[in-house]
Each structure stands twice: as C-alpha cells, then as structure tokens.
N, C-alpha and C positions, 0 to 999 in steps of 0.2 A: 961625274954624276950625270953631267948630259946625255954623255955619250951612253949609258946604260939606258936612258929613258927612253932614246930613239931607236935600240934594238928592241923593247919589249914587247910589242906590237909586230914583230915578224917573229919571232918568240914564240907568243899566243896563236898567232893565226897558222902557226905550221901545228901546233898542237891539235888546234882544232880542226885543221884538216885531215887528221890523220885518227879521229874519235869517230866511233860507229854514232848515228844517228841514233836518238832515243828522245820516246814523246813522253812528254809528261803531261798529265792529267788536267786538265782546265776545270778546278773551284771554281768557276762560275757557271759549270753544269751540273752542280750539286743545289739539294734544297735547303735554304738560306732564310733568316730572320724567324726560328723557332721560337713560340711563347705559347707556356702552358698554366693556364690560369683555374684554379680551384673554385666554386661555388660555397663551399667552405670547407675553411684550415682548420678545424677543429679535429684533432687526435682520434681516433674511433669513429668517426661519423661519417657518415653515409655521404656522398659531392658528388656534382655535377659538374664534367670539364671540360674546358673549352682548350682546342687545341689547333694554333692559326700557325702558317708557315708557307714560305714563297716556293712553289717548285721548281725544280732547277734543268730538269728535261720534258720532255711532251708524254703523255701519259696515255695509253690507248685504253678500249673498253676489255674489261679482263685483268688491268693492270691492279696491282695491290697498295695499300697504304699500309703501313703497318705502328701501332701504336701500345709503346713497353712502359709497364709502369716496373718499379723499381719491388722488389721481392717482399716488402713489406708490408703492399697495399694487397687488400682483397680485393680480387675480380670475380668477379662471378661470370659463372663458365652459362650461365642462361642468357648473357646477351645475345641478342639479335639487332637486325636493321631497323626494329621499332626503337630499339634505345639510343643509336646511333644515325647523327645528320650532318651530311657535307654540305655547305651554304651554297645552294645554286647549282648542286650538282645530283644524281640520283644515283644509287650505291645498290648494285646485284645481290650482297651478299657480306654476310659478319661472321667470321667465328673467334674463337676464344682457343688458345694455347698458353695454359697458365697464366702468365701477367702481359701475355700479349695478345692484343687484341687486331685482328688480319680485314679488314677492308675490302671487300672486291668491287672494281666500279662497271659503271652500268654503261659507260659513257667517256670520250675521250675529254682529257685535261692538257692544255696546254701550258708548253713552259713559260715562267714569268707568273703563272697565276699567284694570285693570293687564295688559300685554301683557309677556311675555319672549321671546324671539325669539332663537334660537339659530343659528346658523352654524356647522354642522361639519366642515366639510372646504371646500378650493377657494382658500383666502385665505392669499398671502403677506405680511408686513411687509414696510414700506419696507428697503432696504438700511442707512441710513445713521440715528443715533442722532439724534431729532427729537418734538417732539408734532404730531401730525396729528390733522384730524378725521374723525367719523364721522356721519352726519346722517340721520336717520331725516323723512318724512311718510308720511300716506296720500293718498288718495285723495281729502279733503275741506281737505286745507293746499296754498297756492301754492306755500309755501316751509319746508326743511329745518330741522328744531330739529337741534343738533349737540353731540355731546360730544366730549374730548378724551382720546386714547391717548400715552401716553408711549412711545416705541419706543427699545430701548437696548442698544447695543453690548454682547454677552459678552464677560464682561472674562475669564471664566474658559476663553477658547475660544483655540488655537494658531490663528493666521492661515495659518501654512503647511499645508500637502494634503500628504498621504504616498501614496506608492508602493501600489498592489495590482497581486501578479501571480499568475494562476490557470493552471492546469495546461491549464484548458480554458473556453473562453466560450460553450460549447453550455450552453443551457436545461434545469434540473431532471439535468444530466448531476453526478457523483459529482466533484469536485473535491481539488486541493491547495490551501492559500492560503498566500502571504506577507504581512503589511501591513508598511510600512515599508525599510528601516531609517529612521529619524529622529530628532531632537534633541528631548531633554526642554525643557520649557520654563525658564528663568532659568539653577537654581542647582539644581532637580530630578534628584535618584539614585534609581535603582534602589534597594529595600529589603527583604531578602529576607523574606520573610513578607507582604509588603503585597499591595495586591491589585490587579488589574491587571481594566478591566472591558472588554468589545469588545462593542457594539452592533453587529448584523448588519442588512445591511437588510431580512429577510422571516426571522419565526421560524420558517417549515418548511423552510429550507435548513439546520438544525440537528437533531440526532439527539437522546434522550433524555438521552443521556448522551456523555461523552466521556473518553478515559484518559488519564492524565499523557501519559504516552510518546508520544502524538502529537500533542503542543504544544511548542514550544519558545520558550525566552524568549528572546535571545539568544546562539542556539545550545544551549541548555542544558534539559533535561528539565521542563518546568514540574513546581513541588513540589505543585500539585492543580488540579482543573480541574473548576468546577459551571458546566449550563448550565439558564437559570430562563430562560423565553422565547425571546425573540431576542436575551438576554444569556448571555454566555458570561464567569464569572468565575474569572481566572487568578493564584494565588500565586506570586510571582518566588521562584526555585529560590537555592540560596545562590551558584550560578554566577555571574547574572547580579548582586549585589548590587556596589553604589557604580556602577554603569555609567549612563553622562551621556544616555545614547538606546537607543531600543528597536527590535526586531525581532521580529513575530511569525511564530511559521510553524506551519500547521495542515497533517499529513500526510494524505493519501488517505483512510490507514485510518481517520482520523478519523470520516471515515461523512459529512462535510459534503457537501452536495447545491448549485448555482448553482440562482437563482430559476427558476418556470417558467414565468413569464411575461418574455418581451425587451423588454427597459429598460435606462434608466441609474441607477446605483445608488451607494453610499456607503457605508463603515464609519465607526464613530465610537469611538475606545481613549479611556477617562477613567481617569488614574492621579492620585493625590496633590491631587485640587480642577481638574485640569483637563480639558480636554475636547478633543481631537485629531482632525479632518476627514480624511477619506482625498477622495484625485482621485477623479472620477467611473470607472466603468469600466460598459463594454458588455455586456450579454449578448445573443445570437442564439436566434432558433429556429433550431431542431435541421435541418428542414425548409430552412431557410433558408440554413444557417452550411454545413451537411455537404456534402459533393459528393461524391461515388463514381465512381472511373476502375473500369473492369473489364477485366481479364486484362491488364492491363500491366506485371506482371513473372513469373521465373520461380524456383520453389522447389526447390532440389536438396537430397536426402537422402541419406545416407551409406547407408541400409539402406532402402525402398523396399516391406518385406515387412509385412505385414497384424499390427499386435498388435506391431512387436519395435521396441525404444527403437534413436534416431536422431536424428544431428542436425539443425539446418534452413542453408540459406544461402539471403539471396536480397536483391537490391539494385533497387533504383525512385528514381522521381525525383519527388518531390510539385511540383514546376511552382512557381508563386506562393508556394507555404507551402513555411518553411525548420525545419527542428529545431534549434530554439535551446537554448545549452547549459540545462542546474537545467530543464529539460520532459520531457513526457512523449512516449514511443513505445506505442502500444497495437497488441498483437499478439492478435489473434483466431484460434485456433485452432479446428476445426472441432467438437470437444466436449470437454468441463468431463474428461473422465475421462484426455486425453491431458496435463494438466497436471498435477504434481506439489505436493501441498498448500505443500512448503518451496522456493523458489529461491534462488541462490546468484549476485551480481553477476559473482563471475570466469567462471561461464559462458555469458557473451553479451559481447559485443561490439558495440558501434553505432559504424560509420566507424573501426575499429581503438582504441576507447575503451572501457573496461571500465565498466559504468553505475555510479551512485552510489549505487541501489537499484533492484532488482526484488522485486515481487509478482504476486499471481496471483487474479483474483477470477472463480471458474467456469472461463470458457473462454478468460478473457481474460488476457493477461501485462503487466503496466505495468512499461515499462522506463523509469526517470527518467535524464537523461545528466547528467556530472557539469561541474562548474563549469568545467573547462579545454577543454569540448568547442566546438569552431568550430561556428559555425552555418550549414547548409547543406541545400538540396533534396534532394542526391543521397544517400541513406542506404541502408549496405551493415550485412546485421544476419546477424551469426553466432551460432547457437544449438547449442550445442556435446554433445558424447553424453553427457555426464558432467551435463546440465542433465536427466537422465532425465525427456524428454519422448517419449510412446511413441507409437506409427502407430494409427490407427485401427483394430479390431477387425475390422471387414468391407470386405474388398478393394472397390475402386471408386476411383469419381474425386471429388474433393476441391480445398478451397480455401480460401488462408489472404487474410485482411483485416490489411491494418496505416493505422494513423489517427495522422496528426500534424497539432495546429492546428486539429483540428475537420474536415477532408480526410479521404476513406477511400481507397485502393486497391484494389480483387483483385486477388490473383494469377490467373496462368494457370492452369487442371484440372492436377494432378499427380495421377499412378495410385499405389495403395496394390493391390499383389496378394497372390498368397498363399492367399486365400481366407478363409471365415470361422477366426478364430484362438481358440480355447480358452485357459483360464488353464493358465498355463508350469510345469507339474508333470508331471515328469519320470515315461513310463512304468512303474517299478518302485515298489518298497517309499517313503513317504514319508523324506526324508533325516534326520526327525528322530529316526528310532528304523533305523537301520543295520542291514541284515541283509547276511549273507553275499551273498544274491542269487542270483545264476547262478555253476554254479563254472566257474572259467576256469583256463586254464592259460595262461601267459606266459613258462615256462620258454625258447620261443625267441624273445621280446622283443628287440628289440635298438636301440641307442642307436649310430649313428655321429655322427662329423664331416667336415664339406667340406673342410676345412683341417688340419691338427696341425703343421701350422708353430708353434716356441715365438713366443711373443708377435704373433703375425697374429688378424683377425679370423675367426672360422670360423660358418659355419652349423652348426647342430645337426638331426640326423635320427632322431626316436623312433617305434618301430614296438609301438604295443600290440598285444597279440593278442586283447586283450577286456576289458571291464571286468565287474565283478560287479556294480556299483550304476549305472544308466543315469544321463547328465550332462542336465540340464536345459538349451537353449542360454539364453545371458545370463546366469544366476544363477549357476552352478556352474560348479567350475573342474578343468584339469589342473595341478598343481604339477610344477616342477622345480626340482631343489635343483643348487646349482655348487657343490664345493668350493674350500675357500680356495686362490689360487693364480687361480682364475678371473677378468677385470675385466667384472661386468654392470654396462652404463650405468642410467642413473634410471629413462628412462622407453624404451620399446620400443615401437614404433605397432601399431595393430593390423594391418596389411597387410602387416610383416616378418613375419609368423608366419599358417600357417593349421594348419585342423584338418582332413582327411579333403579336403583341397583347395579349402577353403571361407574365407577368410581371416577370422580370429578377429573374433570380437565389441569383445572387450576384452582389456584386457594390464594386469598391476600386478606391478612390480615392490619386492620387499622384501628387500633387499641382495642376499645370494646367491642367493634365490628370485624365481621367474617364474612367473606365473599365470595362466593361459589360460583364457579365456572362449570357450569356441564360440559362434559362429552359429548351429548348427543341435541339435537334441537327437539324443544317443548314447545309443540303446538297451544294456540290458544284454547280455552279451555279444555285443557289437560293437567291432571291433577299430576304434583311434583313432590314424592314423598322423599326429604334429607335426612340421613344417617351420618348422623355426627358419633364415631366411635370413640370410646374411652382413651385408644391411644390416639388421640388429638390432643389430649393434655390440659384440655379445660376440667376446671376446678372451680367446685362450689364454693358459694360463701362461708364463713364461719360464724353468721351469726341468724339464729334462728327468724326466719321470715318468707313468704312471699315474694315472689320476683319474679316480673314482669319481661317475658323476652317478646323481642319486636320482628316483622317478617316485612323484606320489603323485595323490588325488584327492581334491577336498572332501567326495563321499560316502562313502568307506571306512579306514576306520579301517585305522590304520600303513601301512607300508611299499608299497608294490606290486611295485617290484624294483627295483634299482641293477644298471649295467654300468657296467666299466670300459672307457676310451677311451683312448689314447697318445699324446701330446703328446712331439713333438719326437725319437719314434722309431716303428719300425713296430707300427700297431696292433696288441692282443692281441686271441684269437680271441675272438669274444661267446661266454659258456659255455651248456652246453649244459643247463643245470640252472638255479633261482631263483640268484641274491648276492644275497642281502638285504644287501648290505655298506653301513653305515653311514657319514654323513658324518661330517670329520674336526671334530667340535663339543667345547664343554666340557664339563664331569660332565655325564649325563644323568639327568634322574625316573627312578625306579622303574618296573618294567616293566608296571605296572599302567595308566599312563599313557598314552592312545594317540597314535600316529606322529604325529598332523595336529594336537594340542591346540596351543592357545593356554596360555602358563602366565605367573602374574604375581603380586606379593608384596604385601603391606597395606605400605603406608610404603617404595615403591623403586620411582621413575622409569623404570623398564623392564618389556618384557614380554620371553617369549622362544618361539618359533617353530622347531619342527623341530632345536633346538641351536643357535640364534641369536638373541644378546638383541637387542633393537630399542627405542631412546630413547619415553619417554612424556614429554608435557609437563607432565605433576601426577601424583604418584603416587597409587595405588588407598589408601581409608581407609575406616576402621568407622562408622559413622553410628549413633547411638542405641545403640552396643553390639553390633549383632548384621545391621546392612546394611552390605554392603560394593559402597561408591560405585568408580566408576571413570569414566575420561575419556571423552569421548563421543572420541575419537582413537583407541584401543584397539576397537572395533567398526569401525572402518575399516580398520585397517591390521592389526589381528589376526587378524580374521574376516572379512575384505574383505568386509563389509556398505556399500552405499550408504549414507552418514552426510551428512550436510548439518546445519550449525551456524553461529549466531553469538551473540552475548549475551545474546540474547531466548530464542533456540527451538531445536529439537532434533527431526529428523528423518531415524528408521532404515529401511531400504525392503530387505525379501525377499520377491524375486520380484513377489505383486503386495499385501503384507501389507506395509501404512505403520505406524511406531510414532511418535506425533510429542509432546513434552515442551515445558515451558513452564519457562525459567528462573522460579525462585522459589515453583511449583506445588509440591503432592504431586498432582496430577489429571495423567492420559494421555490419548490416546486410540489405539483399536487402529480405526483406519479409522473409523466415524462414530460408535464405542461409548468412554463414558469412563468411565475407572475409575481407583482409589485405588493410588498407589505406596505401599510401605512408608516410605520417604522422601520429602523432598521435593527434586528437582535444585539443584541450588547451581550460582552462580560461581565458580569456583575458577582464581584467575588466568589469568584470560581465558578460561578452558575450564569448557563445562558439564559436572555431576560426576552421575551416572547411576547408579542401582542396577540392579547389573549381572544379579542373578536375575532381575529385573521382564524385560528383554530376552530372557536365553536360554530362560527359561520358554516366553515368545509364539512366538521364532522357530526354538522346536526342537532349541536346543541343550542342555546338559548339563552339568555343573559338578562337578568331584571335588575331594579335596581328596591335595594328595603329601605324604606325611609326610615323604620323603628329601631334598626341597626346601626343604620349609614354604613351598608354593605352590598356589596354587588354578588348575585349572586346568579350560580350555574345550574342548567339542568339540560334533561334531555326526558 
C-alpha cells in the first residue's frame, strides 16, 4: 500500500504533462449578488422594480444591460429612459423586446460596481399567484443570473367589479357619479362612524373640498366628507349603519370633473380591510363624443317680448342617444342672467315627468329625470312661467342648445322683440315709500257682470278711471276681493283675464281674492279696464242679494272703491259718488292699519288678508327675544312675492332684486352682495323660518305693529 502511494504522484504528473492546455472561465468575472425586488406582489398590478447586482467586468459607454422578465409579466413596449434609472449612472437609451428590456449606457461602469436599476412604470405582474423569475446580464455575460419574485393573490381584494354610472362620459366635463350598489364582503356591515375610503382614478378630477350633502351613502347624507389626493374619505351617516352592501353617489354640485384625457379607468371603495374594484368605464374626447345637429327643433314662448318672464316649450329627437331615466338633460340658455339662481323641479317637465332635480350653473339648467322615467329619443321639455326664467334684454334672434349623452342639438332662431328693455320699475314714485301720486277721481268707476243668474258662472267687468300709483307690468298687481257667497276656483289662467285688452301676465288666486298681474306697465293715472271672462269659472251666489266687490292695488294703500252688483235680480245703478263699502269680513285692525297689509300673530298658524285669514304651515316665532321668524310660505301667499324653497335654500325675487337664504346660515345674499341676518334660518317642519324684517327692509315693505289685534302687520 505504501508502495502504490509513492508512485501516484509520477503517475499524475506524466498525465498531466502530456494534456493539451485548456483555460477555463474565471466566475469571478461574471455579474454576482442578483436581487430583484417588487414595489408590489400583488397578482395583476401594476409594480415598480428595483433591480441591484455587482458587475463582474468593466463596462464601456455603448455597452448594454439587459433586463428579462419571465413570459407572464406585461411589459409595455412604450418604456423609455424616462421610466428607467441606474443609481449614479446616466443611461443613452431603452428599448423593449418583448419581456426584455435592453439598457444602452451613456457612460463607462466599472467592474466590482454595485449597480441598482430601477423600473418605474410599464410592468404588469403575472395574473395568477406564483414565484417567477427576473434575470439580469450585460453586455460581456452569454447568460442571465436570475432572481426570484414571489407574486401573490390579494386576499384582501372583492373579486367582483361594481357598477359606475356617470351623468356624462365627455372628457374633463363636470360630472354625477354613482359606484355600485354591491355586496360587502363575508359578514361585513355598514358602521356608522367608520370610514368609508374611494380611490379616484386621476386626483384632478376632484375639487379641494367637498360637502356632506353631496355624497350619499346609501341614500343617506354622508356624516363627513375629506378629500387628500385622489382619495376621498367618507364617514357612514347613522342612516346607512348595519347595511350588508354599499351605494355611493356623488352629486354634480359635488364640483367632480371626468379625467381629461380619454381612457379606460377604475375606482377602488376600501371599507373595514377590504379593497373593492369597480368595471372599467370609457371616457371620450369632447371633440370626439359631442355631435351638434343645428336648428332641428323649435322653441315656443308664452311671452315673446324683450326682458319679460316666459315660459319655454320645445320637443326634438336626439336619434341614436336616448334620455335614460336617474340622467341628465342640459339646457343651455342663451345667457347666465335669464336663469334664476334657485329652481324648482315642479316647474319643468321632461316627456310629462316632473325631474327628480334641477340646478343651474350660469347659463346652463341640468335637469336630472327621475327613476320611473322611460327611456327614450324623443324628448318634449316644458319650462313653465312660474320657473321665472326671463327673455333676453335686447330684442333679436336667439338660440337655445339642449345635450343628452354627450349629443348637443340647436334649436331653430326664435325672435325676442320689443326692443332694448330697462329694469321693470314702474314710472311713478318707487312702491316702497307710497305717495298719493296723481289724484284721480273714480267716482264713475264701475264694476259689472255678464251673467247675475243665482248660481251660473258669470264674467266680471271692472272699469278704472285711473290709478294714483302706476303698476309695473309682472311684478305688481290689481286685487279683487269676492264677497262671501261668491265660488272663486283655485287657480284662474292667465288668458281668462286681461288688462286694457292685453291678457294678464299672471293670476293668484287667495280664497276670495284674485290678483292681476299685467303684461304691460300702467302709467299713473291711466285708466285700467279688467275682463274677467266666463271661463275663469267664478260663480254667483245662490241666494238673491247685492254684493259688494272690492278694487284695490299693490301700490296704494286701502280701499280704491267697491260697487255693488245684483245677483239674481235687476242690477242696482253704479253710484255716482266713491262706496267705499267694505267686505263682509271678521273684527277688523284699527284704522291705522292699511286696506292692502298683510297681518299675522307670534305663535298662530294664520295670516290674514284684507278680512280673510289664510292657513300657514308653522306659525310666526320670536328668535333670541326680539327676531321675529316667519315661514318662507307667508312671502308667497301674503305678499305674492316669487318664493322658491326646499330644505336646503330660500329664494325671494322682486322684480329684478333676488334675496336668496341658506337653511342653517345667519349669511344672505342680496344679488352677489352677502350679508349677516340677525338670525340664522331654521327648519321648521319642513318649512324654512325667515326673519321677516331682514326681507321687508330689502324689498320695501314696512311693518307696524296693531295694538286692537296684537298683530304685526305688512305692507308696501
């Protein structure tokens, strides 16, 4: 055994003398210490990778890196050198070969370096939960060194896609959104207090801020609402609390914007540890999405005349695009000043359906349709006079736009005449401080009937011989009082009744009282003959007598005259002197009082009107001691002031002086100027509650107090 060990070594060394020479390859000129690290491992999603590794030769300018992602990631073939950074080093050039991404440097690398190599944008993960590799060489290796990425199913992610529906899919255009409805996930409830978070896909389609009131959780007012980024974080309202699935819905007024550039896009709701995918959804360019018919339909006006409120009608067919119900209608009027800052859903109409909301932003009117509404092309839109939306200032020709679905239409030129129109202040003394005026005499005044049959309907025929304070048309009225015994219907159109042959503006009826609005303005003394026709629907008495009707006017204070009329025998002669003869009412105020006030109690559901009290829906109260709140209802029906109301807001309009209120504020504004109420408006079952100085101050009216009453009472 010795003896073998000591030949083995001449053995070996003749072998190897006798081998051809051969080099082998020195690993320690290779690149060494690969690690490739994910920004995240989440399955599907989008990562940012970092990709660090020691080189193992010298590397010149020109030389390449080259970086393999494994066949189941997406690359995107758009990277460039803006998405890709070598730490410390500066990089000529990127391109894309499939799932490999080629490097060109700008600059020499030495061997030994430590290299990090970043990947910022462009790289999707595999779909499906897996370790895959990632393999890095340059320029001076045959073959890939690789390391491994764990890639891994979000456990914390709903598999199901929810619902997004938008008001409109034009680009950078002012939206509604809904996400959902959808099912929480497991065993997950609604919590009230918790917080509810909504990932947007682009933070500038989001405003600074946003208000409870136009978020909703489940139908219900979100309890707050912070937006930090492109995150918008929402507290569930106590409404929506124990509820198994969620509904979000962002209003208009919200101030949300659709992105501005056209793509497909995602929201993402993470409540309670989870994380909720919305469907993909489209946005258009504007350019693209919009189309424009012109003069394909036509717009009729009740009134036609330059400056005077009017209604609109007008029906088109949007072709391809239909108005599906919970969407929008956008009605473009021709400027921001024919729009009323407050609108009222009962006054429009889409396809004989009253909307589920209108607003108004400039010159525009967004009419939402409400849930029961059929969906359809042909859309007829009535805009009614009571929506006091007024005619253009300066006679000419004109033209309204309506857009459903991203579609726009014109109408056909409609003429606005008349001529340049002035603001509607009545020739004479201003109404808010009442002077005699012009003396008139009216002593031969007279007041017939077409009819005095007992119980038939009859026209009525009133002949002024002048008034003392001129009528502004639109704003100001003629009163006429019926005695009991009379039946006046509710409402009376404006075209059963004219003024000086011009058929009334408007018409309000308040029980026994009928209020004429003129079309045109009546100079002070100037005689004002009304034609009350048969089909107005007032009805004699039925029992044979005399009866007294009464003439009065918003601008002058008490009486103007009463004649009697004869029902069911031969009329008596009209007298040839004033009757100031009184209707047949309850105790009257003190004669301090004048004829036209409005008069009404602190704590008593009523007002009362010329000797007739009239139901209120919340009585008038004292606020802090010494404000006395009344119903924003009593400015409508008291002082036939244009009133528009609902839970939110409050909006009073004389002439062309807006006063507009904010449930829950002490701030006003009188047209674009704000100012401090002594109170602040309330709710008060159902009805907003108004300090009623703050009003008659601005619009001129005047306030006494009746001692023989213990009422307060209004005029102008």
């Amino acid at each position: 055994m010795e003896k073998s060990k000591k030949a083995l070594p001449i053995v070996l060394a003749s072998a190897l003398a006798a081998t051809p020479l051969v080099v082998v390859p020195q690993q320690a000129s290779a690149l060494s210490s690969v690690t490739v690290t994910a920004d995240d491992e989440t399955a599907g999603e989008d990562s940012e990778y970092t990709i660090e590794f020691t080189t193992g030769k010298d590397l010149d300018e020109g030389d390449t890196i080259t970086i393999k992602f494994d066949s189941a990631y997406d690359v995107d073939d758009s990277i460039d050198d803006s998405d890709v950074e070598i730490d410390g080093y500066d990089i000529d050039d990127v391109e894309v070969d499939g799932n490999e991404i080629i490097i060109t440097l700008d600059e020499p690398i030495d061997k030994g370096e430590d290299l990090e190599i970043t990947i910022s944008d462009g790289i999707t993960n595999p779909d499906d939960e897996d370790t895959y590799e990632v393999g890095v060489k340059t320029s001076s290796e045959n073959t890939f060194k690789y390391d491994e990425v764990d890639i891994q199913e979000d456990d914390s992610s709903s598999s199901d896609e929810f619902d997004v529906s938008l008001s409109s899919q034009v680009a950078g255009e002012k939206v509604s959104i809904e996400l959902g409805d959808f099912d929480l996930d497991g065993k997950d409830k609604l919590e009230a207090g918790k917080t509810i978070t909504v990932i947007f896909p682009d933070e500038d389609m989001l405003p600074s801020s946003i208000d409870e009131s136009d978020v909703k959780v489940n139908g219900n007012t979100a309890k707050s609402v912070d937006v930090d980024g492109d995150e918008v974080t929402i507290k569930v309202p106590n409404g929506a609390d124990g509820d198994d699935y969620l509904d979000l819905e962002f209003l208009k007024s919200a101030g949300i914007t659709n992105p501005e550039k056209a793509d497909d896009y995602t929201f993402k709701v993470k409540y309670d540890g989870t994380t909720y995918e919305s469907e993909s959804f489209d946005i258009t360019k504007s350019s693209s999405s919009t189309s424009t018919v012109n003069g394909d339909y036509t717009v009729n006006l009740s009134d036609p005349t330059a400056g005077a409120r009017s209604s609109y009608t007008f029906e088109t067919d949007f072709g391809n695009k239909k108005l599906q119900a919970d969407s929008d209608l956008i009605i473009e009027f021709p400027s921001a000043e024919m729009v009323p800052m407050i609108l009222s859903p009962s006054d429009f109409t889409v396809n004989g359906k009253t909307p589920k909301k209108v607003g108004a932003l400039g010159n525009k009117v967004y009419i939402t349709t409400p849930s029961n509404f059929s969906a359809d092309s042909n859309v007829k839109v009535v805009v009614a006079y009571t929506a006091w939306i007024t005619n253009p200032k300066t006679a000419g020709s004109y033209t309204l736009k309506a857009t459903v679905d991203g579609k726009t239409i014109t109408s056909k030129a409609f003429s606005i005449g008349g001529g340049t129109v002035t603001p509607t202040t009545p020739t004479t003394p201003a109404p808010s401080t009442p002077t005699p005026g012009q003396v008139v005499n009216n002593s031969t005044a007279t007041i017939t009937l077409t009819n005095t049959a007992l119980g038939q309907t009859t026209g009525v025929n009133v002949a002024i011989k002048g008034l003392g304070v001129g009528l502004a048309k639109q704003r100001d009225f003629i009163e006429l009082v019926f005695p009991a015994g009379y039946k006046v219907p509710a409402y009376i159109a404006p075209t059963s009744i004219s003024v000086n042959g011009v058929a009334a503006n408007y018409v309000a009826v308040r029980g026994q009282n009928v209020l004429v609005y003129p079309s045109q303005d009546i100079p002070a003394a100037t005689a004002a003959n009304v034609a009350i026709a048969a089909t107005a629907n007032i009805v004699n008495p039925t029992v044979k007598n005399a009866y007294s009707i009464s003439v009065y006017t918003s601008e002058e204070k008490g009486l103007q005259f009463a004649r009697a009329v004869g029902v069911g025998m031969p009329a008596p002669a009209q007298p040839a002197t004033p009757a100031p003869v009184q209707p047949t009412t309850p105790a009257q105020p003190s004669a301090a009082v004048p004829a036209n006030a409005a008069l009404f109690k602190v704590n008593a559901k009523s007002f009362t009107l010329h000797g007739k009290s009239y139901p209120l829906q919340v009585a008038p109260y004292l606020a802090g001691g010494n404000t006395t709140m009344v119903p924003a209802q009593f400015f409508k029906e008291a002082l036939a002031l244009t009133t528009q109301w609902n839970n939110q807001s409050v909006a009073i309009i004389s002439g062309t002086k807006v006063l507009k209120f904010s449930v829950g504020s002490n701030k006003a504004r009188i047209g674009s100027q704000e100012v401090t109420l002594p109170a602040p408006v309330v709710l008060k079952e159902g009805m907003p509650m108004i300090p009623v100085r703050f009003v008659t101050d601005n619009l001129g009216y005047k306030v006494g107090w009746d001692a023989k009453t213990s009422s307060v009472y209004v005029y102008r």
